[in-house]
N, C-alpha and C positions, 0 to 999 in steps of 0.2 A: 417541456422542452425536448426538442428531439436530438438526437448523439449518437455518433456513433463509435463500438468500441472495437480498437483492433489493435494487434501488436506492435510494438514500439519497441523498432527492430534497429532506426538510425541515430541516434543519438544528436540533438541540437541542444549544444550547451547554454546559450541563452531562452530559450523557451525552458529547462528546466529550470533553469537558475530565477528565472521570473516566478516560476508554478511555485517554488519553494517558496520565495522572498513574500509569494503572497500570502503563506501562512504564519511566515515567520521560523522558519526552520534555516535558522543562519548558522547551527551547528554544520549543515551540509555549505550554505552559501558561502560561506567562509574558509570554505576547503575546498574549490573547484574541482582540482584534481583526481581527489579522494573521490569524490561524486562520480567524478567523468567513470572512473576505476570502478566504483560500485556498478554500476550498472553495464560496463562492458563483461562481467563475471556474475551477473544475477541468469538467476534459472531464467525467467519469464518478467518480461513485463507488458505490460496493456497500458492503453493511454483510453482516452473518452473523446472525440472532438468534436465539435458544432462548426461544422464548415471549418477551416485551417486552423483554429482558434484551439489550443489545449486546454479543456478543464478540467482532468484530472489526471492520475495515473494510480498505477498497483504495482510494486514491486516485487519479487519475489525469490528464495532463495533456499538452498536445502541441494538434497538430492532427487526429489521427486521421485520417491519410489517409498521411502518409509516417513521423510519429513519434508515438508514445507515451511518456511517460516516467513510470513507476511510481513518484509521490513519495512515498508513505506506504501501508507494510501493517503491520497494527497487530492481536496477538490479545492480548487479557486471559491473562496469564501464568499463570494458573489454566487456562486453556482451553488452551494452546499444546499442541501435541502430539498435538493430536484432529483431525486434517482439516484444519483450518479457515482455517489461510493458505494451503493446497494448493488448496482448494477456492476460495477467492476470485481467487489469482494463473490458475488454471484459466479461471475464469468471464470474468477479463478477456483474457487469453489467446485466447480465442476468440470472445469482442467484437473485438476486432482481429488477427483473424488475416490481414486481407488488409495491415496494417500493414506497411512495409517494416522498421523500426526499431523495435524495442521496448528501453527504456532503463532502470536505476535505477543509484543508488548506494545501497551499505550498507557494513556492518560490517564490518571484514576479521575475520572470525570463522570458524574451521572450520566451527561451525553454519551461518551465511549463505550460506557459501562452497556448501556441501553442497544446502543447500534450494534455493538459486537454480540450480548445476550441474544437479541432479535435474529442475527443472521446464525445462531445454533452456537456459539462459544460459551465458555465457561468456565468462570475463573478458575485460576490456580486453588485457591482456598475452599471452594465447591468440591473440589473432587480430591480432595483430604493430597494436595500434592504445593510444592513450595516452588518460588520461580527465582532463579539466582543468576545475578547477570554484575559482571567486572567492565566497569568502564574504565579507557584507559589503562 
C-alpha cells in the first residue's frame, strides 16, 4: 500500500476523533478537549495518508533534546499490518535520533511487546530499571 508520511501540523478534530474511535481509545474520545489541548502542545506529530484518507498518526512529546516520549501511535485497524506504524515510529526515530531517551508506555501485549522489541526498545525490566506512572 503506498502512503505518504508528513506533519500534522492543522489539527481536524473529527478526523482524529474518527482515527481514535477506531481503535477504541475512548479515553481520548471522550474528552475532545483534552485531545484538541494535547496535541496543540505536543513536540511533533506525523500523520501517514493514502490520498486524503488518515491512516495513522505518531505523537510526540518531551523536550527534544534529552527526552522524547512517544504518547500515541495510532493505525486504522484496517490498515495495521501494512508498514505504517513501522514507518512512522521510523520516521520519528530519526527526527530524534541525537535524543538521549526515547520513551513510551503500552500494552503488555506479545504484539506490542514484538513491534516495539523489533524497532530497537526495551523494556523497563531488561535494563534492570522500573517504569512508574500516576494516573489521575
Amino acid at each position: 500500500m503506498e502512503f505518504l508520511i508528513r506533519d500534522y501540523d492543522k489539527y481536524n478534530e473529527s478526523e482524529i476523533l474518527d482515527l481514535y474511535q477506531s481503535v477504541g481509545w475512548t479515553n481520548y474520545t471522550d474528552s475532545p478537549d483534552m485531545l484538541k489541548n494535547a496535541y496543540a502542545h505536543s513536540l511533533k506529530v506525523l500523520a501517514a495518508y493514502a490520498n486524503d484518507t488518515l491512516l495513522g498518526i505518531i505523537r510526540v512529546v518531551g523536550d527534544g533534546y534529552s527526552i522524547v516520549y512517544i504518547q500515541d501511535i495510532i493505525v486504522r485497524q484496517k490498515y495495521q499490518h501494512q508498514g505504517i506504524g513501522t514507518a512512522l515510529l521510523q520516521e520519528i526515530l530519526k527526527t530524534y535520533e541525537a535524543v538521549y531517551q526515547k520513551s513510551l508506555l503500552t500494552e503488555n501485549t506479545e504484539k506490542t511487546i514484538r513491534f516495539y522489541k523489533s524497532a530497537g526498545f526495551e523494556m523497563d525490566t531488561d535494563i534492570d530499571c522500573r517504569a512508574f506512572i500516576k494516573m489521575y
